[in-house]
N, C-alpha and C positions, 0 to 999 in steps of 0.2 A: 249181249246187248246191255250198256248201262247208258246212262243219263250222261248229259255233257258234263265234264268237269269231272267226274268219277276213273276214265281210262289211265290218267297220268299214275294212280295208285297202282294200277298190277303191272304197268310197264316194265321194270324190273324182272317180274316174273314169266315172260315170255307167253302171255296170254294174248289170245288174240281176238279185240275187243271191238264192236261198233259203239259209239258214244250216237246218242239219237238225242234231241229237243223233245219236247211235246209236240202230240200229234205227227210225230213222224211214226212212220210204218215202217214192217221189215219182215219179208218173207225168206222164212230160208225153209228148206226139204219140204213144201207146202203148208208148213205154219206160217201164220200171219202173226204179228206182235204190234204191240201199238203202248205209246206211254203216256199217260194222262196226266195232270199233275196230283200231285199229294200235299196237304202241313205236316212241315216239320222244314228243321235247320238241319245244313250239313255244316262237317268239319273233320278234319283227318288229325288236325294239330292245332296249336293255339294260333295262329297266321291265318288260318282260310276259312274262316266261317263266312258262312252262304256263298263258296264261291263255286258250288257245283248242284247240279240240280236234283230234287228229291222227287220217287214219281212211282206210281202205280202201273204195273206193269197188266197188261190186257192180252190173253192167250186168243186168238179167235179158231173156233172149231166150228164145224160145219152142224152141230147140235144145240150150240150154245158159246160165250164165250166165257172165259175163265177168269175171274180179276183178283187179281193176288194184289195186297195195297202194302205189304208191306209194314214198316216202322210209320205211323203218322199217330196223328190227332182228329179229331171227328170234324168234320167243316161238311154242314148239311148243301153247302151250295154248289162244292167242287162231286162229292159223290150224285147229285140230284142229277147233274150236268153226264158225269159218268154215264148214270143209270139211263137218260132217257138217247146216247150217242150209241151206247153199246147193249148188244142181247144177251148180259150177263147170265149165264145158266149156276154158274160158284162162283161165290166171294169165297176167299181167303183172309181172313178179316182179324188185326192182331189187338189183342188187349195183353197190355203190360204190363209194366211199374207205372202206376197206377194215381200212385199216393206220394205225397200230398197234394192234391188237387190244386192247389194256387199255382202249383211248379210245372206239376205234368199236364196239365188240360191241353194246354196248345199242340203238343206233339207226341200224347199218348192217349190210348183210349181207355177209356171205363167199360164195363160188359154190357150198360146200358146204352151208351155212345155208342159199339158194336152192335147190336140188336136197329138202330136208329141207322146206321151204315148201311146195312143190309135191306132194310127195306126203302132208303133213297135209290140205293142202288139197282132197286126192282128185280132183284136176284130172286131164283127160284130154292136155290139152297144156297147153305153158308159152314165155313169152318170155323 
């Protein structure tokens, strides 16, 4: 399962891909998945900036659900939203290249930004 605008990259590769929007769901062998959005810009090549979507992937388990957010930047309104939609039991939560802060803020996280993630998120634990 990848976000729209992501499938066209492994086509070549004979992978076989569902492209989903936000807020679309998808059950396969009784997992449930769901995509939320995330900040940050996509791009494969210098032509297609922002022209596929960037997004936090949502595991749902019958204990808790799992939210891996992937490559983003800390945005308290989009994980708040997350946090009170879904019974997140783990975030998965990335902090990166970090520095210099003017450049990376919008689409990477600080360990303090992560820490802030996690508790929008109302996660009970976190990676």
């Amino acid at each position: 399962m990848v976000t729209l605008g992501w499938g066209e990259s492994y086509k070549e590769q004979e992978i076989q891909l569902n492209s989903k929007s936000f807020q679309e769901d998808e059950i396969k062998d009784d997992v449930e998945f769901s995509l939320e959005p995330t900040q940050h810009w996509s791009a494969r090549g210098i032509f297609d900036k922002n022209k596929a979507l960037w997004g936090t992937l949502i595991i749902k388990t019958k204990i808790g659900d799992i939210c891996f957010i992937g490559d983003a930047g800390y945005n308290d309104t989009l994980f708040k939203e997350i946090g009170k939609k879904h019974n997140i039991l783990i975030s998965l939560i990335p902090i990166e290249a970090y520095e210099p802060r003017w450049f990376m803020k919008p689409v990477h996280m600080h360990p303090e930004e992560a820490i802030f993630t996690h508790l929008d998120l109302c996660a009970k634990y976190f990676l």
